[in-house]
Structures are given as C-alpha cells and as structure tokens.
C-alpha positions as CSV (number, residue, x, y, z in Angstrom):
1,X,-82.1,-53.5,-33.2
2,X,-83.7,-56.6,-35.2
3,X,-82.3,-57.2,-38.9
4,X,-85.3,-55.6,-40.9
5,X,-83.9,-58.6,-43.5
6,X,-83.6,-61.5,-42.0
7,X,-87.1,-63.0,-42.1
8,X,-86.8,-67.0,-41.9
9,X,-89.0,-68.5,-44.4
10,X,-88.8,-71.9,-46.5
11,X,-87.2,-73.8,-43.2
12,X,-88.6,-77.2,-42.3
13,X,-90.2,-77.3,-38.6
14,X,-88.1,-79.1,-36.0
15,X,-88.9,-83.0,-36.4
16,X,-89.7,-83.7,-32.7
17,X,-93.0,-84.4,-31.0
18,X,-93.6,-87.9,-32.8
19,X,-93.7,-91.7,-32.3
20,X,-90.9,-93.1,-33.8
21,X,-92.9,-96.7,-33.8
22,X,-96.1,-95.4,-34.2
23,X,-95.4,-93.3,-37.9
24,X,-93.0,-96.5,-39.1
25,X,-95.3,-98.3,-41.4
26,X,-92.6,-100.8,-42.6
27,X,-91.6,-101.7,-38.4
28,X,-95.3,-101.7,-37.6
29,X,-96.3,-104.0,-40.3
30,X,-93.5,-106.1,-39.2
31,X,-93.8,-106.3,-35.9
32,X,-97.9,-107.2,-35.7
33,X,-97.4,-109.6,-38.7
34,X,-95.0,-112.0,-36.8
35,X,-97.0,-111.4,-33.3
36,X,-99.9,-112.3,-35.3
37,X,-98.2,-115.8,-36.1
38,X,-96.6,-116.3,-32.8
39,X,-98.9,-114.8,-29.9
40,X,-101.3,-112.9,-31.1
41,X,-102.4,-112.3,-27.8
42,X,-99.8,-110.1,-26.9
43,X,-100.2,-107.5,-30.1
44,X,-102.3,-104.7,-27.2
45,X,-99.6,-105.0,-24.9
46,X,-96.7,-105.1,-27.2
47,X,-98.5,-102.2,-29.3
48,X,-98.8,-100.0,-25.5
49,X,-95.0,-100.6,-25.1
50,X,-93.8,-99.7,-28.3
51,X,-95.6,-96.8,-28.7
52,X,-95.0,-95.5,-25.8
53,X,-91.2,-96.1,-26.5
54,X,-91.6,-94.5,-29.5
55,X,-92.9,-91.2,-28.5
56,X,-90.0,-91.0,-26.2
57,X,-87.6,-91.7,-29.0
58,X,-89.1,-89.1,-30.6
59,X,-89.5,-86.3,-28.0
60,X,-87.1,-83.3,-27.8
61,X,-86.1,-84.3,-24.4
62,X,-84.7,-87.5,-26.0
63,X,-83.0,-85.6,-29.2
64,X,-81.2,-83.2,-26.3
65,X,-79.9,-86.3,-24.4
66,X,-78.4,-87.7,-27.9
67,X,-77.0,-84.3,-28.3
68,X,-75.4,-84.2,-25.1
69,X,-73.7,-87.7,-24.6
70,X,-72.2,-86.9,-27.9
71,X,-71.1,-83.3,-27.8
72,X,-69.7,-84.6,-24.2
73,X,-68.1,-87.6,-24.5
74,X,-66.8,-90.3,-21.2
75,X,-63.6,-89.3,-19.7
76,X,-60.9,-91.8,-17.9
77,X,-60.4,-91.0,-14.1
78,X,-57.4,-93.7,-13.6
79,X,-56.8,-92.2,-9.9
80,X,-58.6,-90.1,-7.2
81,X,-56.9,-87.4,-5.5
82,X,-55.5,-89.2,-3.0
83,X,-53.6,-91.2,-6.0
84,X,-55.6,-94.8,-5.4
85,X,-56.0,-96.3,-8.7
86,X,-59.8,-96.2,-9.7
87,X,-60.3,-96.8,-13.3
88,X,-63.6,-95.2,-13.9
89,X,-65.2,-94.2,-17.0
90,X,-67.0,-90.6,-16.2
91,X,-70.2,-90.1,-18.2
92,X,-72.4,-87.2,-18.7
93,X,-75.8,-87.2,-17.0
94,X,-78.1,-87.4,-20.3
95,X,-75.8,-91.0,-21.3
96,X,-77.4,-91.8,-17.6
97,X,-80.6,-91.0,-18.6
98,X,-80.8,-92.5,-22.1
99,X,-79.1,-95.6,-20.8
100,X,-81.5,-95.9,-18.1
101,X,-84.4,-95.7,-20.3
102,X,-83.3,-98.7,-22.4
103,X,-82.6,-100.7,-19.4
104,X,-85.9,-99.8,-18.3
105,X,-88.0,-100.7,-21.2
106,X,-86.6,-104.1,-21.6
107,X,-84.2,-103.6,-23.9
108,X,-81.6,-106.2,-22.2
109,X,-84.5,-108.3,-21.4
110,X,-85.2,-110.6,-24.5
111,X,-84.7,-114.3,-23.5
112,X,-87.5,-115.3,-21.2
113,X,-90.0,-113.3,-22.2
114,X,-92.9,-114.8,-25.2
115,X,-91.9,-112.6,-28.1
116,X,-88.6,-111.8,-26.1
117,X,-86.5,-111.2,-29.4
118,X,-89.1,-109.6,-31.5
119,X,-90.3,-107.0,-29.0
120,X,-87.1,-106.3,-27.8
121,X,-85.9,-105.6,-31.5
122,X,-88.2,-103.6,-32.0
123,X,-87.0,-101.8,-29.1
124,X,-84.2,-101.7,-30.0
125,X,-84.8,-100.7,-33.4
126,X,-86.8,-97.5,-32.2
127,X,-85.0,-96.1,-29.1
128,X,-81.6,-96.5,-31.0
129,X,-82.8,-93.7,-33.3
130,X,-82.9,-91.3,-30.4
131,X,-79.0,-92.2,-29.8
132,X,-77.0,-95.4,-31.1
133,X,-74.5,-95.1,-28.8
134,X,-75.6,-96.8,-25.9
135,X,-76.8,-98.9,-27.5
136,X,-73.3,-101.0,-27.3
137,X,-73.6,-102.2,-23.4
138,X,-77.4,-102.7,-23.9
139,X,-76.6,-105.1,-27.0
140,X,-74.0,-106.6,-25.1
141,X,-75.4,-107.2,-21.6
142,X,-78.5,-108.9,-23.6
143,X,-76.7,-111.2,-25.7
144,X,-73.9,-112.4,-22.6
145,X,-77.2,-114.5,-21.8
146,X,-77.1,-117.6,-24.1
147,X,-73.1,-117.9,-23.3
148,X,-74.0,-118.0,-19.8
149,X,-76.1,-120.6,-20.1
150,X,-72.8,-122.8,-20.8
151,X,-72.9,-123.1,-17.2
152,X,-76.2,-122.8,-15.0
153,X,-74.4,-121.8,-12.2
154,X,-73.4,-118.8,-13.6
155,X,-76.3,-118.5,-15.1
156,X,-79.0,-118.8,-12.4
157,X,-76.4,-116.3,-10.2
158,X,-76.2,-113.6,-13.0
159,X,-79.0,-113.8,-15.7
160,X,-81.4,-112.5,-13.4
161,X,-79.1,-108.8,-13.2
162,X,-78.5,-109.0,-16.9
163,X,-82.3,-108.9,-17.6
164,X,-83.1,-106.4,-15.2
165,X,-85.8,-103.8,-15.8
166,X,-83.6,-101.5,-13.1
167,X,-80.5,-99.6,-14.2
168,X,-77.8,-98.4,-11.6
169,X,-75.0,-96.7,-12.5
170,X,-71.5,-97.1,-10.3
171,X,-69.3,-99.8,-9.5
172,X,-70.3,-102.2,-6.4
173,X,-70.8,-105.5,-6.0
174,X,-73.6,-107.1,-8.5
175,X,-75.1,-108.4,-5.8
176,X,-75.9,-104.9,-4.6
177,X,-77.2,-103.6,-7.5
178,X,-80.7,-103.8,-9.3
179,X,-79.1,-104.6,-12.5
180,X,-76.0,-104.9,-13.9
181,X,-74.5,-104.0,-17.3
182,X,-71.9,-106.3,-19.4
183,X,-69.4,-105.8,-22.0
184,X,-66.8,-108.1,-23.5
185,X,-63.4,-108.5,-24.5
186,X,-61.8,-110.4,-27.2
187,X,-59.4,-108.9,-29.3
188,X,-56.0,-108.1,-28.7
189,X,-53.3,-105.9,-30.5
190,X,-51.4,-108.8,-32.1
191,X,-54.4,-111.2,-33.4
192,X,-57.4,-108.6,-34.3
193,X,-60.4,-110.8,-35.4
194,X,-58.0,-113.7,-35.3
195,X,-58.6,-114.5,-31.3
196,X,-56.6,-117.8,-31.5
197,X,-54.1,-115.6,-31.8
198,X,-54.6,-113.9,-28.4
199,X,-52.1,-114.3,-25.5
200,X,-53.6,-113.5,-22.4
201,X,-52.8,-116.5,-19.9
202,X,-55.2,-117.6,-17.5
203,X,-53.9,-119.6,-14.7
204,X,-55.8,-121.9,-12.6
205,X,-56.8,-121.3,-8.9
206,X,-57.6,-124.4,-6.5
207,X,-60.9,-123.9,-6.4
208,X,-63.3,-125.2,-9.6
209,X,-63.6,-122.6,-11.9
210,X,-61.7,-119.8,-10.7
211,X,-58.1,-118.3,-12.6
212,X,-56.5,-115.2,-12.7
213,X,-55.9,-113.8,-15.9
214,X,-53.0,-111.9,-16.9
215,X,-52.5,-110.0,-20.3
216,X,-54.5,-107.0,-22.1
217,X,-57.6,-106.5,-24.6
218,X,-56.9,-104.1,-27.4
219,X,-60.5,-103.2,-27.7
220,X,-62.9,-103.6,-24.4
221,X,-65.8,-102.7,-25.0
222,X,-68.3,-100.4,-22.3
223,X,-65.2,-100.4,-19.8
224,X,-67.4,-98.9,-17.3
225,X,-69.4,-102.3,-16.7
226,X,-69.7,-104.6,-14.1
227,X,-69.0,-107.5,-15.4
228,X,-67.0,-108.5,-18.8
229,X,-66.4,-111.8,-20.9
230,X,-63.1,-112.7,-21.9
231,X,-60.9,-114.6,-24.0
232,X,-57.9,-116.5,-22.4
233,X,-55.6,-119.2,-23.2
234,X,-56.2,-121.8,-20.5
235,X,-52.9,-124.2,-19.6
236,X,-54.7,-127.1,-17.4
237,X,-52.0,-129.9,-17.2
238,X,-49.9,-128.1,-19.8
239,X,-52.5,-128.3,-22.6
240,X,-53.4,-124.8,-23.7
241,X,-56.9,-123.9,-24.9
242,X,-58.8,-120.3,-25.7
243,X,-61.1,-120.7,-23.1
244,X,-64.4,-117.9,-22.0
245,X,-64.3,-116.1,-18.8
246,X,-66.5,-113.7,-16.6
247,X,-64.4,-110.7,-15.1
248,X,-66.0,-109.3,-12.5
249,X,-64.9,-105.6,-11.7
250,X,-66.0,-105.9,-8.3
251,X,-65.4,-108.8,-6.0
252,X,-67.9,-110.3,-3.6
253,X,-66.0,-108.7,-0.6
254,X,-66.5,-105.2,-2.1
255,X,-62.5,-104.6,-3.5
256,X,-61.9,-103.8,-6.8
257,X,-60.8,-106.8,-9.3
258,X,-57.7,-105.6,-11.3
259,X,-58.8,-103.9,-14.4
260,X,-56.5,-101.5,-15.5
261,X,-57.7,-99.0,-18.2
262,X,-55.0,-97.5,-20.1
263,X,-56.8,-95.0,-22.2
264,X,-60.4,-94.8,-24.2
265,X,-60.3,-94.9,-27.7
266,X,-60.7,-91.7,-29.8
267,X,-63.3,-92.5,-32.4
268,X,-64.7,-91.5,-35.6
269,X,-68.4,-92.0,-34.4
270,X,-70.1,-93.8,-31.2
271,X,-68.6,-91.0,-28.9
272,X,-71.3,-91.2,-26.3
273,X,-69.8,-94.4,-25.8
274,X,-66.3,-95.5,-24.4
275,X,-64.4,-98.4,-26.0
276,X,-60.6,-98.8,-23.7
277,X,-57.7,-100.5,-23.9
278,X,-57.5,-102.7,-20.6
279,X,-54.7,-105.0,-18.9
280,X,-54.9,-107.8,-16.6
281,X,-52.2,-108.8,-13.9
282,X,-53.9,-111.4,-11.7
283,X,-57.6,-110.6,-12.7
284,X,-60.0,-112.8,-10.6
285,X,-62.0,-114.1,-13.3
286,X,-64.4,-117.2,-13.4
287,X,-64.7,-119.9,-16.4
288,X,-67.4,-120.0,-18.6
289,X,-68.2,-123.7,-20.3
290,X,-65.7,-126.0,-20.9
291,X,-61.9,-125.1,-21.1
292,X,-60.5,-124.8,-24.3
293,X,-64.0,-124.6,-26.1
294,X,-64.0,-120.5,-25.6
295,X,-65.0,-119.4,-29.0
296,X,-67.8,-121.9,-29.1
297,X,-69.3,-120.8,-25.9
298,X,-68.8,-117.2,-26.5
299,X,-70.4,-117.6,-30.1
300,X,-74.2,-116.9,-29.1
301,X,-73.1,-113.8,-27.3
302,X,-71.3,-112.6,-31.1
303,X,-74.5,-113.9,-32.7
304,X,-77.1,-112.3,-30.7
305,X,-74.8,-108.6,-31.3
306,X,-74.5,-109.3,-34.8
307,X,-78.5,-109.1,-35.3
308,X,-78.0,-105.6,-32.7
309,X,-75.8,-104.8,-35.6
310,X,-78.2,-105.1,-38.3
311,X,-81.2,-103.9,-36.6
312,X,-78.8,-100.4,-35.2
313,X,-78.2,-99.8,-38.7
314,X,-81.6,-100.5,-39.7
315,X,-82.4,-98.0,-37.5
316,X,-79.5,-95.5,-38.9
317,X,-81.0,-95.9,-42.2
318,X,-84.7,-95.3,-41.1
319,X,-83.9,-92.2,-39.2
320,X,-81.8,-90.9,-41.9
321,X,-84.7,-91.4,-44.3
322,X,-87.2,-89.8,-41.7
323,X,-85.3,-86.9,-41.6
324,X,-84.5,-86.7,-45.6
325,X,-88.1,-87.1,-46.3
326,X,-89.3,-84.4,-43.4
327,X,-87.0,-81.8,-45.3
328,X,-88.4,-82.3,-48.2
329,X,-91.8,-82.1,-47.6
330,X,-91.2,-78.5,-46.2
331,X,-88.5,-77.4,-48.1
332,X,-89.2,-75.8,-51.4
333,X,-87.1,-75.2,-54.8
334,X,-87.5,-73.9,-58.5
335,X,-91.8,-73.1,-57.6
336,X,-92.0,-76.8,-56.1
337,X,-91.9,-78.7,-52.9
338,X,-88.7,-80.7,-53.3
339,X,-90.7,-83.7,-52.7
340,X,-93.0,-83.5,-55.6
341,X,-89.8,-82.8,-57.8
342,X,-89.1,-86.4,-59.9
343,X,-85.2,-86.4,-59.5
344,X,-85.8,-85.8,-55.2
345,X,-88.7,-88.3,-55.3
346,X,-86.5,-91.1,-57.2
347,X,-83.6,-90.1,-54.1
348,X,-86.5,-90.8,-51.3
349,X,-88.2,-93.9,-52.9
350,X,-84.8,-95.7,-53.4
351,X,-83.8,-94.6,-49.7
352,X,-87.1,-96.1,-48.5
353,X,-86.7,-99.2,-50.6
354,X,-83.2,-99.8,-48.7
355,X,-84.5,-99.0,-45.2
356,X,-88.2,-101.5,-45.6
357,X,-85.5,-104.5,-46.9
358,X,-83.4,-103.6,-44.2
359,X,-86.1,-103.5,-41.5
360,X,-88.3,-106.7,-42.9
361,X,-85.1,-108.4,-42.5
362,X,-84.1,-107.6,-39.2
363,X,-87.6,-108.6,-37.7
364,X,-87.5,-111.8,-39.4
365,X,-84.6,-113.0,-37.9
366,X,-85.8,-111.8,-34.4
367,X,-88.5,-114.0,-35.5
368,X,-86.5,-116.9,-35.8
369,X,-84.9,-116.5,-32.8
370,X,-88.3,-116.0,-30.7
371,X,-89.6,-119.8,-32.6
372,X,-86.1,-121.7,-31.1
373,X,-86.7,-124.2,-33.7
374,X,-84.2,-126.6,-34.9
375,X,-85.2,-125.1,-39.1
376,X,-85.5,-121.6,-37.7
377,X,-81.9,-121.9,-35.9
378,X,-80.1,-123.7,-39.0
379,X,-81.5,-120.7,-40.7
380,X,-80.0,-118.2,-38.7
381,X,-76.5,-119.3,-39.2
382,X,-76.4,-118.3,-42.7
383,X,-78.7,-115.5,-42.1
384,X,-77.2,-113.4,-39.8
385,X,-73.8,-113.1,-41.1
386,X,-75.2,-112.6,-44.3
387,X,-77.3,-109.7,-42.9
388,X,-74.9,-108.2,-41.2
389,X,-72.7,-107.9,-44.0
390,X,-75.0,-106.5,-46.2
391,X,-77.1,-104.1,-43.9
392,X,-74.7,-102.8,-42.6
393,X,-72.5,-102.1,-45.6
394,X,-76.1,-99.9,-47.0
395,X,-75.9,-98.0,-44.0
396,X,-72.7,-95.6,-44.8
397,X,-73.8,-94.9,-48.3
398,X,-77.5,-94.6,-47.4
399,X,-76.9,-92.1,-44.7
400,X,-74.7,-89.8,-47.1
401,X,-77.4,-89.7,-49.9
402,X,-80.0,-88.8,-47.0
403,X,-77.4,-86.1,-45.4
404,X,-77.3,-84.5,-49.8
405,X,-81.0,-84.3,-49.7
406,X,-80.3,-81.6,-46.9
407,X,-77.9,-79.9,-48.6
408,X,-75.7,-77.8,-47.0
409,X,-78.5,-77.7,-44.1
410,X,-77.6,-81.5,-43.7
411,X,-73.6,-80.9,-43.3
412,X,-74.2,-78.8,-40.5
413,X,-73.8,-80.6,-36.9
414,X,-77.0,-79.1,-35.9
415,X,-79.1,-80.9,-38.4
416,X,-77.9,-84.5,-36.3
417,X,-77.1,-86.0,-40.3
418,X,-73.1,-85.6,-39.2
419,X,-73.4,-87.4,-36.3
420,X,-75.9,-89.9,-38.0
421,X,-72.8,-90.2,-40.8
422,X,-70.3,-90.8,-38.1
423,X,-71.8,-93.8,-36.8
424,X,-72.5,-95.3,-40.2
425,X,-69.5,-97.5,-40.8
426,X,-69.5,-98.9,-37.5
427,X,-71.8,-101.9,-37.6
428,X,-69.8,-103.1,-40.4
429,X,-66.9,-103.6,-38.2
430,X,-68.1,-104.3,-34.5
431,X,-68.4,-108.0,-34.3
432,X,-66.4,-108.8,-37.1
433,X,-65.7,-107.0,-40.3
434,X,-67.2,-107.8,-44.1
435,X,-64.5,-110.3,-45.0
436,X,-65.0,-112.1,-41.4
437,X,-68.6,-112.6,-42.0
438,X,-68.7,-113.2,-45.4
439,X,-66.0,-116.3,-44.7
440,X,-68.3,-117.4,-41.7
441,X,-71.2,-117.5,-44.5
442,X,-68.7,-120.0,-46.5
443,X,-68.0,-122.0,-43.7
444,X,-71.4,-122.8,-42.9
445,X,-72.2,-123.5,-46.5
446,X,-69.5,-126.2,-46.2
447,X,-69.9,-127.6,-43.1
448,X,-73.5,-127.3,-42.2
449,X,-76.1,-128.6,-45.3
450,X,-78.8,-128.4,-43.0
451,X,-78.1,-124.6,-42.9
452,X,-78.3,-124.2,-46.8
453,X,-81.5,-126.1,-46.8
454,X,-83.2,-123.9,-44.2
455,X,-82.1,-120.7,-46.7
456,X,-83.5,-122.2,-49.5
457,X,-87.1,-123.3,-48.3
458,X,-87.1,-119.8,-46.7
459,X,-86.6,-118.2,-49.9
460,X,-88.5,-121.3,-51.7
461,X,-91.6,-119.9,-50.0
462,X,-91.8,-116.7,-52.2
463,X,-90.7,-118.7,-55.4
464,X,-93.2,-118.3,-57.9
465,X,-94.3,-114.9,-57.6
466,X,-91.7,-112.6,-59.2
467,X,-89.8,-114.1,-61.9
468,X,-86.9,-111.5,-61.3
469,X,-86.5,-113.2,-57.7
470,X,-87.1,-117.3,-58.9
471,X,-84.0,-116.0,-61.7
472,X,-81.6,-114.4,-58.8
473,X,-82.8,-117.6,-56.8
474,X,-81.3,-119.6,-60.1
475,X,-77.9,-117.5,-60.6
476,X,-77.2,-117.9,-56.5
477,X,-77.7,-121.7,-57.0
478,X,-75.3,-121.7,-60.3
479,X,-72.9,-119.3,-58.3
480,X,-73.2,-121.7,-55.3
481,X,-72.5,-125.0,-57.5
482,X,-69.3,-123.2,-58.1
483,X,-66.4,-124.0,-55.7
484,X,-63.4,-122.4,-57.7
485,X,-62.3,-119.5,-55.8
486,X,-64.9,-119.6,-53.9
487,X,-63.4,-118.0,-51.0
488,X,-62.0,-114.7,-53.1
489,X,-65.9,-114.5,-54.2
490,X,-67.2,-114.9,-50.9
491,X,-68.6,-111.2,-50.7
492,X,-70.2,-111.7,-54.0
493,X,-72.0,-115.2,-53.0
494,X,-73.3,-113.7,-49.7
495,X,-74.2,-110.2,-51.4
496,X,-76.6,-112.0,-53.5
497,X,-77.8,-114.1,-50.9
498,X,-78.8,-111.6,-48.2
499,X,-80.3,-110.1,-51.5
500,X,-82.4,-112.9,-52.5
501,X,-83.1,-113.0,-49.0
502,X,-84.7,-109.5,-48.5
503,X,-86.4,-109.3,-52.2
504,X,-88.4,-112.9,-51.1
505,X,-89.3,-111.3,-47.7
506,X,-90.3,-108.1,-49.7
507,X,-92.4,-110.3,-52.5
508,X,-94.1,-112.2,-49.7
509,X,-95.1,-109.2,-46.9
510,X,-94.6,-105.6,-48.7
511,X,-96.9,-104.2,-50.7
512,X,-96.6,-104.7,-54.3
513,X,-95.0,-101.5,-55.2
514,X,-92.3,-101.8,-53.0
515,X,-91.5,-105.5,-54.0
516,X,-91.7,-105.0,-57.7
517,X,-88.9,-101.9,-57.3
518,X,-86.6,-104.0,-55.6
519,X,-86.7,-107.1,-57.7
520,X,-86.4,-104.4,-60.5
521,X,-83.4,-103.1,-59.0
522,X,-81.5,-104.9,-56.6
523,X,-82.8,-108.6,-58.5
524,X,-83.4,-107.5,-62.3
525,X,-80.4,-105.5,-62.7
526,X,-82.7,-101.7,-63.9
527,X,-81.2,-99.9,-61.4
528,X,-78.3,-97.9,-61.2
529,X,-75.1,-97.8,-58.6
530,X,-76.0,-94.9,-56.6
531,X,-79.1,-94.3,-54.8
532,X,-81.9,-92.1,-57.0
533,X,-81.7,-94.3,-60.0
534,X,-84.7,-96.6,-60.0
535,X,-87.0,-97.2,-63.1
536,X,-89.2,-94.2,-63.9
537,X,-92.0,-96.3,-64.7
538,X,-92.4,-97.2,-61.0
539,X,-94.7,-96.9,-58.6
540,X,-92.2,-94.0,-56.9
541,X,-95.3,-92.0,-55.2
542,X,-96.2,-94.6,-53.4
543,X,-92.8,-95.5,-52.1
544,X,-92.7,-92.3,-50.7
545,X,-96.0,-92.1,-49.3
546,X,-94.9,-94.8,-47.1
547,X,-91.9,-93.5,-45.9
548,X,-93.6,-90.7,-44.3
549,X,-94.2,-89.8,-41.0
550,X,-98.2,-91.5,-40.8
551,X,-100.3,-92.0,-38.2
C-alpha cells in the first residue's frame, strides 16, 4: 500500500539530457574566440565535434558509467590460477567504455592536428565532467609525445599508437594493437618530488639504447598501460646520470617485460582509476634522449599534464557550479526560488566568477601551445606553473561551497557533489605539489628574463582598462623587485601573478560584468575570504545568468 504522505514536491529534475559544451557560455566563447584568431576555418567542424562530445558528457548513459567506475573500482590480479605471475589491473566495463570514448574523440590526439591543443582541451575540459578519472592515462598518453620526440626513432615507431583515434584494452604487443595507452613513473619512496633522489639503476645492454632497469616506483601511474616512462640513474663508464626510459609491458616477441605490481593505492578520490606501487628486476627498457639529461627530456611530458591539471579542475569547478546553479533554480525556500534569494545569488555569482577565470585561462594557454612560438612558449613557462598552482588550489574550496548550496541533498553520494569533492585536492598534487610549482615559477623568473617579458606584454595588453588590474600589475612588479626571502614568499608572488593573469584575460574577453567583479574582488581587495562575499552593488544577476544551462 502507497504512503498516502509521501508526495515528492520541491525536488530539482535530474540534470541529464544536455550538452555540456553547447550550454558553457564561458568554454564556448573561448573556444571560437581563439579558432577565430588561429583557423577560423575550422570553427563548423570543431563546433560539430564538441557538441557532439558534449551531449555525450551530458547524457545519463555517461552519468551511469561515472557512477560505475567509481562505485567499482580496478582490482590487482598478480597471478592466474595456475599461479603464473600476471600483473593485471581488472577494470569494470563502464571505465572501458568511458575510456574508449576519450580515446575515440581525440582526446590523446593533440599534436599534429591545426588547433591540436585547443580542441583537444576543450575536450578534455567537457568529457572530464562526465568522469575525471580516466582522465589520468588519456592526459598522460597525450603528453608522452613531445618527450618522445627526444628521439625520432622512438618517435616515428610509437607516436602514431599514442595518438590513435582506436582504443584497445588488454596487454599485447603495441604493435598489435590500434592504440596504445601510456603512463609514467617518477617518484620513488625515498626522494618524492625530489627525483634526483631516486635509485633505480639502469644498466646498459650491448645494443644502442637498450638497459634493464632494476629498482621500484612509489607512485606509477595507470599500471595497466602498455607502455610507461621512467626515471633511472644511468652508470655509462661509471658516470651516473637520471636518465628517461620507455618500459614496454610487452616485448616485441609477445612475453611479458618484468613489471611487478605490488599493490594499488587506496585513495581519497580518483577511484575509477588505479595508481600502483611497481618494481623492476631486469626491466627491458629503452632510452629516451640523451643519458643523464632525464628530467629535461621528460619535462614536456610534466608540462603538457600540468595544463590537464588545470583544465580537469577547471572542469571540477564548472560542473560543480552547473549542478549548484540547477538546484537552485528548482529548489524553493522561505516563498522564493533559492536563486532569486540575494545571499544564494552572491554564493552562485562568486562560484561562476572562479570557474570563467579558471576556464579563460585554461584555453589561453592551449592557445599558446597551438601558436608554437618562441613569445608564446617563453610565456608558458611561467604560466603554467603559475596556473596550476592557483586553479587548482580554487577547486577544493569551490567544490565545497557548491556541495553547501545543496544542502544536505548535496552530502549525499547520490547527488555526485561527494565524489566531485573527493577528487578536488588532486590536481594540486599530481605533477608536483603547490610549493614545487610555485619554486619552478621562481626559478624561471631567475633564470629565464625572456619568460618574465612574455608575462608582462601578455598582461601589458589589458593595461589601461581597469585601474584595479594596471595597480595589482604595479604591486606584482614592486613585489617582484623584491628578492629578500623571496623563496618563503614564493606562493604569494605566483598567487598574484596567475591573478593578474586571469583578471587581464577577464578585462580583455569577458563581458564587463564579469571583469569588473573580479578586479573588485580578487584585484581591488572588496571581497571577502570565502565564496558569497562579493560587492552588492554588482552586477550579480548577470553573473548568474551566465552560468546557467543556455542554449
């Protein structure tokens, strides 16, 4: 017999059926705005694709996949039953399915394509808002690319896999497969982010470019792939030197190469995903660049996932506020939609003012990366350290205050907030923590000039039009003039510099109202240290309006 009580009223409808691209008026913007610049002949096809990415993103099937690779989560099969070692990662079918739908949309196909970078953020951006997860191999087995091309060899033999439109799952030999996935390995138990520190030996074999390792990764991430690159200490003639390698898990000859897993990690967040402990003990493994120059060769592949890093939690923070806002635009309190309710609508509009900077600055350094220039590349080395410090340090507290506008609705696994707050942190410390990027920042201050003039005539170009932004443009210089303990105000210098950095990208491409809040509060100092604390005078309607799901 029904409950003659339990009527369900005041509920928001389930938030499935849209385009995740298509409704993101900040992304959109973005994305045709730099195409326009670059190859405005591509904006119908790159539209097409994105769109139809985004529906995907945004259809239930896609929300039950999420739901499954998390509330399932990869399991370690070290032997079969006949006890033969195996070391495979077992997935669940939906991690299949979402994985294979970012191979397939080009997702690890960025560098030879025009637009490569920007499309492929894009991408990125949308289809990591159906599951971030995943999202870890994908970054990874696009950004092995430019530390590949060290050696064209290796290059011409493997790129071709790594930017594969075709994904396979299994172990076999890459040259069987379609496409192949990467991950990578540098840290180990006693060095951390310190990899000079690392002691895996790798000793040299008589032909060119071949070793076998022998030691252990404390972190490995996306076990399950078929190729990795590694740290080593190389000995040639005695002379020790951290040097890059490529492990292969399976040889040409069809045998497995020894990879031992010891166990997967048990994380706060990511759980789709499997991050193991591994050891080698004569791993076949190949040499990447020059010996003893391993942290310069593997640098683009750490660059390249640092700007995954900003964009997945650009992404975070977007689909945190899509979900925030779609609440409260159904969800009524005290005779009002909570919405229309000035306390909730100064909550929203300060969410969507972090996700826009967030999002404008992600595309623009995809950007950057698509024009290859010499200015555009000095550029990025501040950039993208500085961005993914900051972004990614927004995400965490962003994602709560959206979980709050819930309610207790928003604590509740089911809502997807949990799981959303889970995976927060963890941009922030893939790929090198706060204090390791905002030390990199410093040391390409010092060392490279020509990367401190590319910042400045980027930020120079929006000088002029908000004096809030030409005074934080002033402080940063004073603060930069500064070297005394420079290095204990490192996160301070490169705070204010990835800020300057979004509030001149805001001033020159947003709409007014949304650049006038931030240089109100994030460059004029009228705002207050948690979110829902901008000036009342604002333009706060409109900030809202264009967070919301729009055609």
């Amino acid at each position: 017999m029904a409950a003659t009580t339990h009527t369900v009223t005041n509920q928001p409808p389930p938030l499935v059926g849209y385009d995740v691209y298509g409704t993101d008026r900040a992304l959109r913007e973005g994305v045709e705005r730099h195409l326009t610049a670059s190859a405005p002949e591509l904006l119908g096809e790159v539209r097409e694709e994105l769109s139809e990415l985004g529906r995907a993103a945004g259809s239930a099937q896609a929300q039950r996949w999420g739901a499954l690779a998390n509330e399932n989560p990869p399991k370690l099969r070290t032997h079969d039953r006949y006890g033969h070692r195996i070391d495979e990662v077992e997935f669940h079918p939906a991690w299949h399915r979402l994985l294979g739908h970012a191979v397939g949309a080009g997702l690890t196909d960025a560098w030879g394509r025009p637009a490569g970078h920007l499309r492929r953020a894009a991408g990125f951006f949308v289809w990591s808002q159906a599951e971030a997860g995943h999202g870890c191999p994908v970054s990874m087995t696009h950004a092995a690319v430019p530390a590949l091309r060290t050696d064209p060899e290796l290059a011409a033999e493997w790129e071709p896999r790594l930017t594969s439109h075709v994904y396979e799952e299994g172990l076999r030999p890459a040259a069987q497969k379609g496409g192949v996935l990467f991950g990578m390995g540098m840290t180990e138990k006693q060095g951390g982010s310190d990899v000079r520190a690392n002691t895996t030996a790798a000793k040299p074999l008589d032909a060119a470019g071949e070793y076998l390792l022998t030691g252990h990764k404390w972190f490995c991430s996306a076990p399950m792939s078929d190729g990795f690159l590694v740290l080593a200490q190389a000995s040639p003639s005695g002379e020790e030197g951290l040097t890059c390698f490529l492990v292969p898990r399976v040889l040409e000859d069809g045998t497995r190469n020894v990879f031992t897993i010891q166990r997967l990690k048990d994380k706060l967040g990511n759980r789709s995903n499997a991050s193991g402990e591994v050891e080698f003990d004569g791993t076949w493994a190949r040499r990447v660049g020059e010996e003893g120059r391993g942290v310069r060769t593997i640098i683009g592949m750490v660059a390249a996932t640092r700007l995954d890093c900003v964009l997945g939690s650009a992404a975070q923070m977007r689909q945190a506020l899509t979900q925030a806002v779609h609440h409260t635009e159904h969800r009524s309190a005290f005779g009002a939609r909570l919405i229309e309710q000035p306390l909730m609508r100064n909550v929203l509009a300060d969410l969507a003012l972090e996700s826009e900077a967030a999002t404008i600055l992600g595309l623009r350094l995809a950007a950057a990366y698509d024009a290859g220039t010499e200015q555009e590349r000095a550029f990025l080395r501040i950039a993208v350290p500085a961005a993914k410090y900051w972004v990614t340090k927004r995400c965490t507290p962003m994602v709560a205050e959206a979980l709050e506008c819930l309610g207790g609705n928003g604590y509740v696994e089911e809502s997807g907030l949990p799981r959303l707050l889970r995976e927060s942190p963890l941009n922030s410390i893939w790929e090198g923590s706060g204090n390791v990027q905002a030390l990199d920042v410093l040391r390409a201050l010092q060392r490279e000039p020509q990367a401190l003039n590319a910042f400045l005539q980027e930020v120079g170009l929006a000088r002029g039009a908000d004096h809030r932004l030409d005074s934080a443009i002033k402080g940063l210089l004073t603060e930069l003039a500064d070297l005394e303990g420079i290095e204990a105000r490192a996160r301070r210098v490169v705070e204010r510099i990835a800020l300057v950095l979004q509030g001149s990208l805001l001033v020159r491409w947003a709409p007014p109202e949304v650049a006038d809040a931030f240089c109100a509060s994030r460059l004029g100092g009228d705002g207050g240290a948690a979110f829902g604390t901008l000036p009342h005078s604002l333009n706060l309607g409109a900030l809202v309006e264009r967070a919301r799901i729009a055609g």
